[in-house]
LOROZA-251876 format. One line per 3 residues: their letters; for each residue x, y, z of C-alpha. Coordinates in steps of 0.02 Angstrom, whole numbers. Layout:
# LOROZA-251876
a) X/Y/Z; ...
This chain:
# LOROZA-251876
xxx) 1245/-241/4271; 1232/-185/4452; 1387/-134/4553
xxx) 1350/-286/4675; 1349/-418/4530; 1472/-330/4421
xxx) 1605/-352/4589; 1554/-550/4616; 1591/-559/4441
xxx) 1772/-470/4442; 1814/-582/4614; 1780/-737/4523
xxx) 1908/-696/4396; 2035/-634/4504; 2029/-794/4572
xxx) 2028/-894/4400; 2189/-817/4373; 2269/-847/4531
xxx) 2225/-1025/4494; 2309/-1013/4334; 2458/-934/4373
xxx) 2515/-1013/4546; 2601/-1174/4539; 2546/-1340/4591
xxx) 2594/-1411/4760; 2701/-1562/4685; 2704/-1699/4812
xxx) 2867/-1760/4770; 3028/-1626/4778; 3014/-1537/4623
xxx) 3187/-1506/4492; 3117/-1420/4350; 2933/-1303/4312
xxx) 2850/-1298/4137; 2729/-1144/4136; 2592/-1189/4026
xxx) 2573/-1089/3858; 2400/-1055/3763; 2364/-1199/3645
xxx) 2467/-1324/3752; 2379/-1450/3828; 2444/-1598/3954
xxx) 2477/-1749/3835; 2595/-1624/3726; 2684/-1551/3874
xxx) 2711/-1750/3934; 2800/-1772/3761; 2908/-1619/3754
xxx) 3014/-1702/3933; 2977/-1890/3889; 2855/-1935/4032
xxx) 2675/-2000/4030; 2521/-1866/4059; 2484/-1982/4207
xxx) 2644/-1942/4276; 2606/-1755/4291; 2436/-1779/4328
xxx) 2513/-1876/4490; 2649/-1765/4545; 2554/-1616/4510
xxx) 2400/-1670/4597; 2273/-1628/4465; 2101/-1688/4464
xxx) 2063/-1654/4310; 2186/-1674/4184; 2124/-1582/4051
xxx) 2107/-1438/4138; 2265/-1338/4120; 2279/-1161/4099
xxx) 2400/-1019/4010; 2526/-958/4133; 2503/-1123/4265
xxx) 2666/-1180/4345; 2682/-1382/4309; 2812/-1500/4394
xxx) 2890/-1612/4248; 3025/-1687/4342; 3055/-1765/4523
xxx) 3207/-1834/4614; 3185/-2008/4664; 3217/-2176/4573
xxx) 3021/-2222/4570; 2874/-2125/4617; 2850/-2069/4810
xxx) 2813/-1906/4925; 2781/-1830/5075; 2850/-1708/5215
xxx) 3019/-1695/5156; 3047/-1583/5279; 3111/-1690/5434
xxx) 3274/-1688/5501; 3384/-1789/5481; 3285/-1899/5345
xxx) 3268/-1798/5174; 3214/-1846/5012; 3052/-1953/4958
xxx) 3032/-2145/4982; 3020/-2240/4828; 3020/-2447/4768
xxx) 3048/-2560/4636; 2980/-2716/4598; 3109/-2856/4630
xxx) 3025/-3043/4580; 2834/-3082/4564; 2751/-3266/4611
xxx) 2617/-3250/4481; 2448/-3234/4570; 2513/-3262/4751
xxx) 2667/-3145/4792; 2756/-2971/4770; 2932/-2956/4842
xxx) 2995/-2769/4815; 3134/-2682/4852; 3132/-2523/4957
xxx) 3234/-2350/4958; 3245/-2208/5056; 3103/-2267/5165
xxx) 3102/-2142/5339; 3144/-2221/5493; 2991/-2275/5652
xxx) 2869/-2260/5511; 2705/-2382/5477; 2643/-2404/5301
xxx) 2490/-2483/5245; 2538/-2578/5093; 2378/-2566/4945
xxx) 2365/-2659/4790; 2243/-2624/4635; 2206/-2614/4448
xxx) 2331/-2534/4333; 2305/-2361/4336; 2250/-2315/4495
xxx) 2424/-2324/4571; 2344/-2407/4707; 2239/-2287/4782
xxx) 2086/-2340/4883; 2154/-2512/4840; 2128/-2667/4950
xxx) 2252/-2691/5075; 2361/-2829/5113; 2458/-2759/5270
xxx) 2535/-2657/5347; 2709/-2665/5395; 2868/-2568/5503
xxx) 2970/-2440/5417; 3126/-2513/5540; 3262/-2433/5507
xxx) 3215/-2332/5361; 3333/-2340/5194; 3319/-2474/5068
xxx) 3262/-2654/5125; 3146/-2788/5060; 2999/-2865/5075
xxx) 2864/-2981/4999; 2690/-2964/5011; 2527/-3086/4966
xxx) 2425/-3037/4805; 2238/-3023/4857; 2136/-3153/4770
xxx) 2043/-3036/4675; 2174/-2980/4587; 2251/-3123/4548
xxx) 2216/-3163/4376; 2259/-2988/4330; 2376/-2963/4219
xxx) 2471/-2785/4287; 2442/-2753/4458; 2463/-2555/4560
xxx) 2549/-2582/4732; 2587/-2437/4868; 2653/-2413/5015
xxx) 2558/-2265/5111; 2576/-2205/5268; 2433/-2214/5422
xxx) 2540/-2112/5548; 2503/-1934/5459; 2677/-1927/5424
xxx) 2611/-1929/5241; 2766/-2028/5149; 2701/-2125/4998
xxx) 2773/-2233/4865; 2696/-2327/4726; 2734/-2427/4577
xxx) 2650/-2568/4464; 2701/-2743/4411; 2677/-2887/4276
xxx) 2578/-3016/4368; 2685/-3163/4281; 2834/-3264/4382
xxx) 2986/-3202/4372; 2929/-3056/4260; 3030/-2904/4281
xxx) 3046/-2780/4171; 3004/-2851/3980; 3106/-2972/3872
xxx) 3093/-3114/3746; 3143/-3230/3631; 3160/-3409/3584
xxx) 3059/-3470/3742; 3066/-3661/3638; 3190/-3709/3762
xxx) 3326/-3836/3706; 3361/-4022/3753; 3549/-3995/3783
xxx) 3524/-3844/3895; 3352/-3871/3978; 3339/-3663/3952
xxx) 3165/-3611/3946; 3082/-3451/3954; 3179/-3295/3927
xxx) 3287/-3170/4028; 3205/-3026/4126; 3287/-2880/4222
xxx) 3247/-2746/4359; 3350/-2574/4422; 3446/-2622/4571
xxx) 3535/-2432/4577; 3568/-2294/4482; 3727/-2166/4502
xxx) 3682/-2014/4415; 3760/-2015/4246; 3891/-2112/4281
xxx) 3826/-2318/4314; 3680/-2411/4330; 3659/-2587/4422
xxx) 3543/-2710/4372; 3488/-2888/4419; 3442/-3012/4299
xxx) 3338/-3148/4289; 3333/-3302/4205; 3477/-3288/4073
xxx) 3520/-3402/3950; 3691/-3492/3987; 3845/-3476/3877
xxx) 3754/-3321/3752; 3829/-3160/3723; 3736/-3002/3754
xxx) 3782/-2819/3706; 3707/-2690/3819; 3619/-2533/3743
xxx) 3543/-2386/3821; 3449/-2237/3735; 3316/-2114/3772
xxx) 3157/-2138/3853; 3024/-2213/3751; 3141/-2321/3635
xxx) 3159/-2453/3735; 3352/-2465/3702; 3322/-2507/3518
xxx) 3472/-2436/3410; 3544/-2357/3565; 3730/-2323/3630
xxx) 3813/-2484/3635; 3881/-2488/3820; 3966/-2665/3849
xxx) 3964/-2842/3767; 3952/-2978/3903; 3965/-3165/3930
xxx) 3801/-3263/4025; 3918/-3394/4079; 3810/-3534/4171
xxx) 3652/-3408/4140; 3530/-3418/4260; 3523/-3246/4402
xxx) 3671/-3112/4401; 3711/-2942/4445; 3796/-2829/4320
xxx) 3836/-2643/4331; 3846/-2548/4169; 3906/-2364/4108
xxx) 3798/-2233/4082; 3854/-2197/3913; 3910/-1993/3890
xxx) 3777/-1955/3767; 3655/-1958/3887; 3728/-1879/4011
xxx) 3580/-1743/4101; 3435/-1872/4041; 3281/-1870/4149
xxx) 3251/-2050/4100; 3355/-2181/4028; 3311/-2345/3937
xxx) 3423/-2493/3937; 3424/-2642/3853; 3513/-2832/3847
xxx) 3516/-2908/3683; 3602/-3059/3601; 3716/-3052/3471
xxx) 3715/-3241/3439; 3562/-3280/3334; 3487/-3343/3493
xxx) 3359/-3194/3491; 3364/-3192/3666; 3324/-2990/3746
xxx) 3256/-2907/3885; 3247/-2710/3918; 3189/-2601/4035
xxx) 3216/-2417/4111; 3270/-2302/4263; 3272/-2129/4317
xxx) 3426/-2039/4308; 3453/-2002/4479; 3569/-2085/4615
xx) 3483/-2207/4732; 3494/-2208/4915
């Protein structure tokens, strides 16, 4: 080998191991680094902290997921109460802006439900197939930041997607202040989160369906708040919360409570001790009547803005 070649050769893996060893520019603000060990590869790392490999794919920006290599520096966890990034650097906003999913109008309309948006800020809004988190996606509108900080809105479902059954929605900035914030929702009324039951309905209560629920806000491990949908009337539920992944099943019991006249409430539950430091949280509303009547869902661990 020739000096010439044998340095070209040496430069290229210098620079294979920079690549390996520097860490990924996270879009999101970053709480906690996993440096990747020989044999580990992204799915198992996703497992170890009880998140999806799409997750770190996303916050860690990589193209190609299965390329990870011994000694690379991988964001596993985020603040925020959904997924979002940008600048994070302005003064006085801070943070990243995030969203969740507040009712559906099955084939025709989103409403969501905003936080820690920045202030003077324009945001295309993009919807798409599952998966994509709705990048390159068709867009609806494009709408005001305002004010900034948490506010709603509800936004038309493009006819092409409307006999999908999970739909991708973000909210992306065109100023170049490069905030983002996306999520994904069950394309079914009234469908928030995932519950079930009897769904016969009954002649002496009219009842039909069953109960749904979103995250309304989180205080780290102390409460969460959530809004229901569609509950039963006069059914008792206990409330259950457990790791990530369970889906509440067998979980600390937290509460029992009443529905009353059913319909929509607003409760706001402990954040059982056991789980106190947990990335992730499921939760979940079941009845301890016979009725069969459930509904679960889950939130990050982190307080809302």
């Amino acid at each position: 080998m020739n000096v010439k070649k044998f340095f070209l050769v040496l430069m290229a893996v210098v620079v294979m191991a920079s690549i390996a060893a520097a860490p990924v520019a996270a879009q999101t603000t970053c709480t906690r680094y996993h440096t990747v060990q020989r044999g580990e590869y992204l799915v198992k790392i996703a497992r170890q902290y009880d998140v999806s490999w799409r997750y770190l794919a996303d916050i860690n920006d990589l193209a190609n997921p299965s390329r990870i290599y011994p000694g690379q520096k991988l964001c596993v966890a985020t603040t925020g109460s959904g997924t979002g990034g940008g600048d994070d650097s302005g003064a006085p906003y801070t943070g990243i802006p995030t969203f969740s999913i507040s009712s559906v109008v099955a084939g025709k309309t989103v409403t969501i439900q905003t936080n820690n948006f920045p202030a003077n800020d324009s945001f295309d809004v993009l919807m798409g197939q599952m998966g994509t988190r709705g990048v390159n996606g068709i867009k609806v509108t494009s709408i005001n930041s305002g004010k900034g900080g948490s506010f709603t809105a509800t936004f038309d479902i493009p006819a092409t997607l409307a006999d999908h059954r999970r739909i991708a929605i973000r909210l992306q900035s065109n100023t170049g202040s490069g905030y983002y914030a996306y999520n994904w929702f069950y394309n079914t009324t009234a469908d928030s989160g995932t519950g079930g039951g009897d769904d016969s309905g009954s002649p002496s209560t009219g009842y039909k369906g069953y109960p749904t629920f979103s995250i309304a806000s989180v205080v780290r491990d102390q409460s969460v708040t959530v809004s229901v949908r569609n509950l039963p009337p006069n059914d008792t539920f206990r409330v259950l919360m457990g790791p990530m992944g369970t889906r509440g099943v067998n979980g600390y019991q937290v509460t029992t409570f009443n529905t009353g006249n059913g319909g929509n409430q607003s409760f706001t539950f402990d954040i059982p001790s056991q789980l106190d430091g947990s990335y992730q949280i499921a939760i979940r509303i079941e009845a301890t009547t016979g009725s069969g009547y459930f509904a679960y869902n889950w939130f990050y661990n982190n307080t809302t803005n």
